[in-house]
Gaussian input, Z-matrix of N, CA and C with variables (Angstrom, degrees):
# hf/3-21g

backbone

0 1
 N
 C     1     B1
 C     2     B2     1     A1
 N     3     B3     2     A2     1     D1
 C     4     B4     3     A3     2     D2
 C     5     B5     4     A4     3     D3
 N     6     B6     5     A5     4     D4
 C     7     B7     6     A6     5     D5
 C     8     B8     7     A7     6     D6
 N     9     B9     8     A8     7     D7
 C    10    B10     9     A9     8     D8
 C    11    B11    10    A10     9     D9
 N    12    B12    11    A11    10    D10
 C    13    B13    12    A12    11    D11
 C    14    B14    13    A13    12    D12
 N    15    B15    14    A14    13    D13
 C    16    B16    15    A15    14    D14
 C    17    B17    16    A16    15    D15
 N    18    B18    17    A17    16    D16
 C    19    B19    18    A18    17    D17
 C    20    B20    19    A19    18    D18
 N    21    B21    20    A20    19    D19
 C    22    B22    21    A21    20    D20
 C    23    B23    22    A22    21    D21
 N    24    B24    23    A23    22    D22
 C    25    B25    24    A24    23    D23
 C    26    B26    25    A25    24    D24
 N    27    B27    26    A26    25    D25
 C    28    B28    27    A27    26    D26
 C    29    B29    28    A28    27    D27
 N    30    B30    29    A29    28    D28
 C    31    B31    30    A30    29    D29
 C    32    B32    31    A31    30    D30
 N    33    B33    32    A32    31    D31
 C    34    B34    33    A33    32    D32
 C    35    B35    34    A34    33    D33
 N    36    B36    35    A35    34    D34
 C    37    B37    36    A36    35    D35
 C    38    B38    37    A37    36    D36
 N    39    B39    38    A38    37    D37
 C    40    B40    39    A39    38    D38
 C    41    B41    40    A40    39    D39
 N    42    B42    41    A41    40    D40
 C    43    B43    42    A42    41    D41
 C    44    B44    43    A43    42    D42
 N    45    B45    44    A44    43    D43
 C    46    B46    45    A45    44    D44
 C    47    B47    46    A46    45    D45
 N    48    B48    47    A47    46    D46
 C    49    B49    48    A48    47    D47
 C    50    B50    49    A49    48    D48
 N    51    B51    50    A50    49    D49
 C    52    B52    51    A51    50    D50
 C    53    B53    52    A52    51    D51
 N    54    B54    53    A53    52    D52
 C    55    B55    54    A54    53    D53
 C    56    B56    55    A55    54    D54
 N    57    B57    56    A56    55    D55
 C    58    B58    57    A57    56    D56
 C    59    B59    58    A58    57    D57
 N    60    B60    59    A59    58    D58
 C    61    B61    60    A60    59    D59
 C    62    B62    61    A61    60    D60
 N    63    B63    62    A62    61    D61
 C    64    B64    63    A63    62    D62
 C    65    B65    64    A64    63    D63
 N    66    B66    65    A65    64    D64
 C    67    B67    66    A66    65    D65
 C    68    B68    67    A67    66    D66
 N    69    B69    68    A68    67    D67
 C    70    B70    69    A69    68    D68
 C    71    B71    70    A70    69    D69
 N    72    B72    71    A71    70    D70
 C    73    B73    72    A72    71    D71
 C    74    B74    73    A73    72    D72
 N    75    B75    74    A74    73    D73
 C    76    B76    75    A75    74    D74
 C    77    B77    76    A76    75    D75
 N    78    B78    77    A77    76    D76
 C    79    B79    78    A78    77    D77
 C    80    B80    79    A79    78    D78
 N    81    B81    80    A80    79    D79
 C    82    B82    81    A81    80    D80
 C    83    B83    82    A82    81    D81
 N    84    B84    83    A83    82    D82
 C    85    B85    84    A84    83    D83
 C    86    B86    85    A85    84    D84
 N    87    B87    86    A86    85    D85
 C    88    B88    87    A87    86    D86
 C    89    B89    88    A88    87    D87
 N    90    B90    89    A89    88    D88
 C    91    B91    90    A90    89    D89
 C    92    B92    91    A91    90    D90
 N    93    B93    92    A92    91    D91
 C    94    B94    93    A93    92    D92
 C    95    B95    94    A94    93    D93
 N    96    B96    95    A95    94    D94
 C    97    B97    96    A96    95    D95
 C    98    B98    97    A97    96    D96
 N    99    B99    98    A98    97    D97
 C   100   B100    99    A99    98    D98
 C   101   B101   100   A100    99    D99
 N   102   B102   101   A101   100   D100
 C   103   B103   102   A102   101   D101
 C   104   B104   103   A103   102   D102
 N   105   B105   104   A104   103   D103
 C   106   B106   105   A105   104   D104
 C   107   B107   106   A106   105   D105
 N   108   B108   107   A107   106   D106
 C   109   B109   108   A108   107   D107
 C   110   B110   109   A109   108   D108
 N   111   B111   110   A110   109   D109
 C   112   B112   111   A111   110   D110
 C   113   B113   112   A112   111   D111
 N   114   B114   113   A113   112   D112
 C   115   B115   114   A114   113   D113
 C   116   B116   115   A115   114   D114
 N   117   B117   116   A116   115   D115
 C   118   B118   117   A117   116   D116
 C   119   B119   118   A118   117   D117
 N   120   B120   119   A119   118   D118
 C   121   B121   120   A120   119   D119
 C   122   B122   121   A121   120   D120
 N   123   B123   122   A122   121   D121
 C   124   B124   123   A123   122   D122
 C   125   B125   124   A124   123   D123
 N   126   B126   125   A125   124   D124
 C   127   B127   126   A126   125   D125
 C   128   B128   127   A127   126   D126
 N   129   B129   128   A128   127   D127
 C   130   B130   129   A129   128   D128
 C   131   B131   130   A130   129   D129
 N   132   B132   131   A131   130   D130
 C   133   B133   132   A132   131   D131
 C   134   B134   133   A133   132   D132
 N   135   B135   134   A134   133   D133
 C   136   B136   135   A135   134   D134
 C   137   B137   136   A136   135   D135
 N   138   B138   137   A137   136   D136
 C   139   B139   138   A138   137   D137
 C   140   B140   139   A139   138   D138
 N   141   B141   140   A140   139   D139
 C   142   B142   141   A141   140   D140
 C   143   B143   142   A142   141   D141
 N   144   B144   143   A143   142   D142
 C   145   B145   144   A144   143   D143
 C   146   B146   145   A145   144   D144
 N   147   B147   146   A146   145   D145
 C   148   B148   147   A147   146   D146
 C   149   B149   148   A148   147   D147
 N   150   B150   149   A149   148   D148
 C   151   B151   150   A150   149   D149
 C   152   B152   151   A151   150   D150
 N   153   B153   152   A152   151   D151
 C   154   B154   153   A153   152   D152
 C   155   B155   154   A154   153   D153
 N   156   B156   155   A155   154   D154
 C   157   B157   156   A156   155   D155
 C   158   B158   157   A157   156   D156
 N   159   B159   158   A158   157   D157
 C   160   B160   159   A159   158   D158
 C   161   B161   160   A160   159   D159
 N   162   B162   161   A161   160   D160
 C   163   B163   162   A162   161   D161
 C   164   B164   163   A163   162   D162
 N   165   B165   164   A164   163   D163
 C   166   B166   165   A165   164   D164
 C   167   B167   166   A166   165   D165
 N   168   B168   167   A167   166   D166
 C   169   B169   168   A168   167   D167
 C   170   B170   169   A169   168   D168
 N   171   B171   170   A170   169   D169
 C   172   B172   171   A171   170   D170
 C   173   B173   172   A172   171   D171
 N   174   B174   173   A173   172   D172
 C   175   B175   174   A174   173   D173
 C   176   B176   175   A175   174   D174
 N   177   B177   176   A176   175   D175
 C   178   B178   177   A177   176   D176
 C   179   B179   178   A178   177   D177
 N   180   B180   179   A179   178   D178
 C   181   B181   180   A180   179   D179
 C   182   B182   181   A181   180   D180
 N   183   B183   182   A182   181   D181
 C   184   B184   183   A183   182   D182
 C   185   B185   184   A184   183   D183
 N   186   B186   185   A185   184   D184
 C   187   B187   186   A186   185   D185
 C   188   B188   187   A187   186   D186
 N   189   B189   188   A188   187   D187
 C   190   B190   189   A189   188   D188
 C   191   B191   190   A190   189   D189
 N   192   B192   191   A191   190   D190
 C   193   B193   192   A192   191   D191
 C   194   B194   193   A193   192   D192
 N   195   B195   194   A194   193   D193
 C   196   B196   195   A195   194   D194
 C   197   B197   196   A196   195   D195
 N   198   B198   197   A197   196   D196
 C   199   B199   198   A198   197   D197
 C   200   B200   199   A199   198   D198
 N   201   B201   200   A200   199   D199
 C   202   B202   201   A201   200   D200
 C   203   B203   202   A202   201   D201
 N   204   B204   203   A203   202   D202
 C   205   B205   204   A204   203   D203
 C   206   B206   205   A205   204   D204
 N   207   B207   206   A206   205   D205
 C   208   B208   207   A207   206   D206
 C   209   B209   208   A208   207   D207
 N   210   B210   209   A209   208   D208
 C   211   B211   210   A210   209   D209
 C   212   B212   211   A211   210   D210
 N   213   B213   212   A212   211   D211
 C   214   B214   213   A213   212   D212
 C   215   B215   214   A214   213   D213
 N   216   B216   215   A215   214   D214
 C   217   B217   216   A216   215   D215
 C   218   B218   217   A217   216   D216
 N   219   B219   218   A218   217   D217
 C   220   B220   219   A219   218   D218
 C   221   B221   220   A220   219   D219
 N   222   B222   221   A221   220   D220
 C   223   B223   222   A222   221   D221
 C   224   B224   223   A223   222   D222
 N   225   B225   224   A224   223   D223
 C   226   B226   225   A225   224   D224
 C   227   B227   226   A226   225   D225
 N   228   B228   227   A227   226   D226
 C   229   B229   228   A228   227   D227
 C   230   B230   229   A229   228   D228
 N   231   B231   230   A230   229   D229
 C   232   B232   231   A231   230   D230
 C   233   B233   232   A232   231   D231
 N   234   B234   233   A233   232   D232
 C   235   B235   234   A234   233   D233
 C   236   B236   235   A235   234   D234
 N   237   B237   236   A236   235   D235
 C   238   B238   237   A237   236   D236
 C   239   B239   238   A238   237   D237
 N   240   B240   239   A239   238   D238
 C   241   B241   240   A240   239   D239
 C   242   B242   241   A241   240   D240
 N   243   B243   242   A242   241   D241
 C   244   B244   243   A243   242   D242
 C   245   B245   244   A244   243   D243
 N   246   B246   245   A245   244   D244
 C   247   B247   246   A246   245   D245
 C   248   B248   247   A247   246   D246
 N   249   B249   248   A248   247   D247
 C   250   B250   249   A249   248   D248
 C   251   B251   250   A250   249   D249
 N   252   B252   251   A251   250   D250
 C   253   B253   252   A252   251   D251
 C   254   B254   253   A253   252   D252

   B1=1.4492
   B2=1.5286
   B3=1.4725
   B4=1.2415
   B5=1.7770
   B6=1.4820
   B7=1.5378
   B8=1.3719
   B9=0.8829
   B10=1.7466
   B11=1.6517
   B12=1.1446
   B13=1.5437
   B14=1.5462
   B15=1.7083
   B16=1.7278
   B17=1.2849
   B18=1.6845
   B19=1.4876
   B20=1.6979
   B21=1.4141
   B22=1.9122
   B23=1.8377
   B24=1.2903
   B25=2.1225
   B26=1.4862
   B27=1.2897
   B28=1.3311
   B29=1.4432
   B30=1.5625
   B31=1.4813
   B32=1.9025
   B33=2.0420
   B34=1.1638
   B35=1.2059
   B36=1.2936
   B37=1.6547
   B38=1.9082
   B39=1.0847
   B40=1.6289
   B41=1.7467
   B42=1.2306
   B43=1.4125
   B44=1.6099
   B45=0.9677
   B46=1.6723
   B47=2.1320
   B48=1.3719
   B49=1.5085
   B50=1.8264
   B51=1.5608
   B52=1.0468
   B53=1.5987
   B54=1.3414
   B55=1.4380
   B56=1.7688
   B57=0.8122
   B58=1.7247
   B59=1.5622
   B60=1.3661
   B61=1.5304
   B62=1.7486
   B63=0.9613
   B64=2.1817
   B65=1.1553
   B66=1.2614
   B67=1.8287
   B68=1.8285
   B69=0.9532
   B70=1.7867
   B71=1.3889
   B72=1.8284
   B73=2.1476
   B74=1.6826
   B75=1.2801
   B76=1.6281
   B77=1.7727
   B78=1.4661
   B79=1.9177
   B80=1.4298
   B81=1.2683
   B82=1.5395
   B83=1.8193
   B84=1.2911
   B85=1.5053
   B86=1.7110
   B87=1.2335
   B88=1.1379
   B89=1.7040
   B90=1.3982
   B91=1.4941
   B92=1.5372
   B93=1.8096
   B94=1.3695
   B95=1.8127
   B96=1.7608
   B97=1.4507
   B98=1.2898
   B99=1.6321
   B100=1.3173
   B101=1.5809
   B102=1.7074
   B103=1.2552
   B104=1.2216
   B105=1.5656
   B106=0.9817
   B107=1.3292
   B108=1.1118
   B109=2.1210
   B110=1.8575
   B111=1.6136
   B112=1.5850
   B113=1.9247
   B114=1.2150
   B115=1.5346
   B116=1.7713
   B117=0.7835
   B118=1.6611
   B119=1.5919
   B120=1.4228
   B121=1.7877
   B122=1.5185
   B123=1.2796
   B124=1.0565
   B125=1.5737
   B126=1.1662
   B127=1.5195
   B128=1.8798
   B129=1.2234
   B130=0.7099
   B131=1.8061
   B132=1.1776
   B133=1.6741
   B134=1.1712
   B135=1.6318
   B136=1.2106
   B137=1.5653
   B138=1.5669
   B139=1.4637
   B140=1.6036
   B141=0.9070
   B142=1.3769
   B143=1.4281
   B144=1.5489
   B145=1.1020
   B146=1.7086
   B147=1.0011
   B148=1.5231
   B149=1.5999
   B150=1.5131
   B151=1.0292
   B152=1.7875
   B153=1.0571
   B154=1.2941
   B155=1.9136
   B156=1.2274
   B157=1.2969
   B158=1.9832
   B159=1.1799
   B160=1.6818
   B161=1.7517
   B162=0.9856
   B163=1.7626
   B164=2.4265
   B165=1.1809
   B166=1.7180
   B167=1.2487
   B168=1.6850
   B169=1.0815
   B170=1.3546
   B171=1.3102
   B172=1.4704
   B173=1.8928
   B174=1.0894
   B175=1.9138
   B176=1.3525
   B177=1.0921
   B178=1.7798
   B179=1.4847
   B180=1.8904
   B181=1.5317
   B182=1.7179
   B183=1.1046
   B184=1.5468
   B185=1.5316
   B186=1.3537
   B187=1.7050
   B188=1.6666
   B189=1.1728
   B190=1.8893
   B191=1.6657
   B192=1.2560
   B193=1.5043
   B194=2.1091
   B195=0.8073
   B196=1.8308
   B197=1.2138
   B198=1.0254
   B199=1.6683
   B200=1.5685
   B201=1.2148
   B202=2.0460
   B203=1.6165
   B204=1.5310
   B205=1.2587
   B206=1.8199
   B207=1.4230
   B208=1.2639
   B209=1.7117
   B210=1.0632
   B211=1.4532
   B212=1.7441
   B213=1.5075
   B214=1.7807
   B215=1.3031
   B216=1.5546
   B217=1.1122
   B218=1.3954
   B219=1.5758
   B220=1.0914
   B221=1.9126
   B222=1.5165
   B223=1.3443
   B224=1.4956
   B225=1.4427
   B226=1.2538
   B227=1.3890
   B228=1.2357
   B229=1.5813
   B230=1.1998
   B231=1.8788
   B232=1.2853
   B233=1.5756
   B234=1.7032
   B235=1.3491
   B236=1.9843
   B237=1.2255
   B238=1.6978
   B239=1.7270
   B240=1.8992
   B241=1.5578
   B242=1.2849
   B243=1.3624
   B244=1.7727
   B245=1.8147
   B246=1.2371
   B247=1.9696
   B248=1.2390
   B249=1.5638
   B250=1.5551
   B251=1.9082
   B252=1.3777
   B253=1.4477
   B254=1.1247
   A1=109.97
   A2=115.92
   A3=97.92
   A4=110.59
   A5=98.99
   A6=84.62
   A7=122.13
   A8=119.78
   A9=121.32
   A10=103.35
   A11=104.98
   A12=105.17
   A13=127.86
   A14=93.04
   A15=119.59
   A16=104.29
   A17=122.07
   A18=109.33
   A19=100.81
   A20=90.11
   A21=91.31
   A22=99.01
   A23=109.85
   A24=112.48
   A25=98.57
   A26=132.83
   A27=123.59
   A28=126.79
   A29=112.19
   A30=102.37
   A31=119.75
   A32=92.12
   A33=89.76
   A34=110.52
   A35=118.49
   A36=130.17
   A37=110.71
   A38=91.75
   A39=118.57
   A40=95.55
   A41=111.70
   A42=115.31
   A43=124.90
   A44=104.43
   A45=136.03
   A46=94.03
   A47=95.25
   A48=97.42
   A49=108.47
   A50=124.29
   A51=130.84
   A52=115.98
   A53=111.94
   A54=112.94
   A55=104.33
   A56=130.60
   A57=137.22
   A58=101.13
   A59=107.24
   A60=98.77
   A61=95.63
   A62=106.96
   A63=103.94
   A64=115.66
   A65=120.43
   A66=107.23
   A67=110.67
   A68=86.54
   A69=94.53
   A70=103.12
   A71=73.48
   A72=87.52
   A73=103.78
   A74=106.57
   A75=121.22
   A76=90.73
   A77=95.92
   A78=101.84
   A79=114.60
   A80=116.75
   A81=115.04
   A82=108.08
   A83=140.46
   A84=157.23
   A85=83.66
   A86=132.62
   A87=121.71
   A88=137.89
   A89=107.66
   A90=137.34
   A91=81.06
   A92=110.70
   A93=107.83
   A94=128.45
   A95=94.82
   A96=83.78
   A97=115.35
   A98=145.14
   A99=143.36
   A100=110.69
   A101=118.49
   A102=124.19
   A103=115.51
   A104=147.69
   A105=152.30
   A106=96.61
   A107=103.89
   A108=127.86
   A109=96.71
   A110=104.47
   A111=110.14
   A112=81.22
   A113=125.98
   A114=142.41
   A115=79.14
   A116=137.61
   A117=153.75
   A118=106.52
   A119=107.17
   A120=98.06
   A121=109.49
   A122=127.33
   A123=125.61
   A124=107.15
   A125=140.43
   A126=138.94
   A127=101.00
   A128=120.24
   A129=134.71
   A130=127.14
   A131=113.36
   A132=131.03
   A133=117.38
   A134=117.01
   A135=120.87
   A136=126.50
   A137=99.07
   A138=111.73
   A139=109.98
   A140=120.23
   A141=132.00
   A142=103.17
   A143=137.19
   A144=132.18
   A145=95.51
   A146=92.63
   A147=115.84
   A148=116.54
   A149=113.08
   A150=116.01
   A151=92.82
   A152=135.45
   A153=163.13
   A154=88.17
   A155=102.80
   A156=112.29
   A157=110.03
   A158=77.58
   A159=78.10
   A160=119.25
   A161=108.74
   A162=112.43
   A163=96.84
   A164=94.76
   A165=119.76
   A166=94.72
   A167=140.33
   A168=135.03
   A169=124.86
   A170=116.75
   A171=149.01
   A172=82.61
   A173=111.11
   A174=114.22
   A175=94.17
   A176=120.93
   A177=133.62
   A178=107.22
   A179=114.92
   A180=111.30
   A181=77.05
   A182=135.47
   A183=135.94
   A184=104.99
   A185=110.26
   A186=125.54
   A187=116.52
   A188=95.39
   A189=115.17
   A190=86.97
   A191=123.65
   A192=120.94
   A193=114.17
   A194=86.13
   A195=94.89
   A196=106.01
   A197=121.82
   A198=118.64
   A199=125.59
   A200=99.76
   A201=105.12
   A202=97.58
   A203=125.28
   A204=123.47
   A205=103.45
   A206=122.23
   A207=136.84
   A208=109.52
   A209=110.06
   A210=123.49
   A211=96.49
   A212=113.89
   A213=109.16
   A214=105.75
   A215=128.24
   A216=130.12
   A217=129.66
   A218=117.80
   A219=129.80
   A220=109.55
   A221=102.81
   A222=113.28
   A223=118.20
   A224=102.82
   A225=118.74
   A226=104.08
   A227=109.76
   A228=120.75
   A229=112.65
   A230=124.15
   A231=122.77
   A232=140.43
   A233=82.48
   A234=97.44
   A235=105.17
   A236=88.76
   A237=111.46
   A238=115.16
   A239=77.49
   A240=114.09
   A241=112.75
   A242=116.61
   A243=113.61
   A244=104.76
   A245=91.63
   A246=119.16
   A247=95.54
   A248=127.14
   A249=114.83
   A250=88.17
   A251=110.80
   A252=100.76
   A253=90.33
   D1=-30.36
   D2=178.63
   D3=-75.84
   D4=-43.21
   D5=-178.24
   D6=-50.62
   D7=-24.41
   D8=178.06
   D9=-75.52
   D10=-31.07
   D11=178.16
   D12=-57.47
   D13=-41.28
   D14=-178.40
   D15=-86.36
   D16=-11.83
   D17=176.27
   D18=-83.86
   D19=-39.61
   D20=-161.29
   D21=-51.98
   D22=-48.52
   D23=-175.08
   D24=-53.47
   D25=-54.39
   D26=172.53
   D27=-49.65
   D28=-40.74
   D29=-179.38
   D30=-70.90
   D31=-22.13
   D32=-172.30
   D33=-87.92
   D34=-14.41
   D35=168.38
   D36=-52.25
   D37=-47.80
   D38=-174.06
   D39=-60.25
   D40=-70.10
   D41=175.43
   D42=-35.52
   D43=-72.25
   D44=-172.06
   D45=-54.02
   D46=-38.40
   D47=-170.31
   D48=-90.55
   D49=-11.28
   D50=155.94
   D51=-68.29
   D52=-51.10
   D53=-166.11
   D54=-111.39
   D55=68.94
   D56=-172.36
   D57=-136.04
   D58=6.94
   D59=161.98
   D60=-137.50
   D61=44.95
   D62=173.39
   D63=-73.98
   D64=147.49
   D65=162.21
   D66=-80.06
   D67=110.13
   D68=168.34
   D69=-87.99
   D70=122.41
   D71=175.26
   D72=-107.10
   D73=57.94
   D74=135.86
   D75=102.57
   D76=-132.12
   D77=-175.78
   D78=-68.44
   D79=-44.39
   D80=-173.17
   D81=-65.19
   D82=-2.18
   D83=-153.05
   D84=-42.18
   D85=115.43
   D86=135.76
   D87=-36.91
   D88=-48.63
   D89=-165.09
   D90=-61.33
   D91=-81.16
   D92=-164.79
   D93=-60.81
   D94=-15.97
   D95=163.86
   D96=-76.28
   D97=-21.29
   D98=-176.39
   D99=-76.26
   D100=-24.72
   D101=169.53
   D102=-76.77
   D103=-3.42
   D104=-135.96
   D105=-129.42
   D106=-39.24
   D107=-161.16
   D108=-84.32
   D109=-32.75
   D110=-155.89
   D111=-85.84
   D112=-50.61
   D113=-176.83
   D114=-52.51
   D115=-140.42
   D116=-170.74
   D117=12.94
   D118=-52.50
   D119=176.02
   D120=-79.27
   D121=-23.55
   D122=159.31
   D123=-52.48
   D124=-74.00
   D125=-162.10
   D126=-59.40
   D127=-45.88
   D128=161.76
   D129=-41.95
   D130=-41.45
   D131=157.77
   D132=-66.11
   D133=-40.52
   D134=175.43
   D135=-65.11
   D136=-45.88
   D137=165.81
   D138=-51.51
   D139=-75.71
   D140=-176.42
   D141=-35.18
   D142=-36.69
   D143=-152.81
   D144=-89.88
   D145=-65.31
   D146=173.23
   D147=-20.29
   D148=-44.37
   D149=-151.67
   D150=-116.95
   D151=12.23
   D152=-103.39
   D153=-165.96
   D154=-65.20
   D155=-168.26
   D156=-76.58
   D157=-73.23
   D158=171.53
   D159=-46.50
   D160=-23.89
   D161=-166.88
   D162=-87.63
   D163=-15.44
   D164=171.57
   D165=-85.77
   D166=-84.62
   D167=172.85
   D168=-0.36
   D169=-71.16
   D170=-144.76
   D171=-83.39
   D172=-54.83
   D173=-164.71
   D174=-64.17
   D175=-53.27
   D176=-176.82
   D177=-42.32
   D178=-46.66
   D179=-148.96
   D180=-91.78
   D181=-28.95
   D182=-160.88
   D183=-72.60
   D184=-54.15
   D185=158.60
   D186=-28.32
   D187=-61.33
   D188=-163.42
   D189=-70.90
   D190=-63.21
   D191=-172.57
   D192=-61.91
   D193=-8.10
   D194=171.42
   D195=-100.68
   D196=-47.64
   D197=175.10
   D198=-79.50
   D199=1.97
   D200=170.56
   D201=-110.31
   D202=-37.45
   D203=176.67
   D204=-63.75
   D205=-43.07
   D206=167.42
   D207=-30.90
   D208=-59.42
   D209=-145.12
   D210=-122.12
   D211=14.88
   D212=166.10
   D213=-125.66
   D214=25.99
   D215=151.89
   D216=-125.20
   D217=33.64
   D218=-163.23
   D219=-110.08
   D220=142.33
   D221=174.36
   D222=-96.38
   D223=161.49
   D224=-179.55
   D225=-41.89
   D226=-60.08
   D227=-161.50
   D228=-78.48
   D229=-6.38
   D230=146.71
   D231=-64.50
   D232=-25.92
   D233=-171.49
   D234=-89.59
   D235=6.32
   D236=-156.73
   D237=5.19
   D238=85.94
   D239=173.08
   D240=-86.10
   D241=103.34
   D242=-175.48
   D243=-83.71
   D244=134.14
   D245=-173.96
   D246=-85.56
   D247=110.63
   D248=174.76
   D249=-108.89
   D250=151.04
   D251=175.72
   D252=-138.94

């Protein structure tokens, strides 16, 4: 998801930096309606990512805390540690 994320800012980077000198013929502007659309899925990507990430976070810290609680109540004879004396 991110790579799709870092492609989409580039294409719209790419875009915006081709046509940032157009003549806009007023409300109907094609150009600026396609910049408008590229701005919205952009915010829209961002959200998604964002929330994408943190919702990973949260599984990760829940994971890590099960697996130290997992593995700090364990016995020798679980771990079946042979005692040579």
């Amino acid at each position: 998801m991110a790579a799709a994320f870092s492609v989409l800012i580039i294409c719209f980077a790419v875009f915006e930096a081709a046509n940032s000198h157009h003549d806009c013929s007023g409300e109907g502007c094609a150009v600026c309606a396609a910049m408008e659309v590229c701005e919205q899925l952009l915010s829209a990507g961002a959200a998604a990512l964002a929330s994408t990430s943190a919702a990973l976070t949260v599984i990760a810290c829940i994971a890590t805390v099960k697996a130290v609680k997992a593995d700090k109540h364990r016995t020798l004879f679980q771990m079946k540690v042979m005692l040579l004396n």
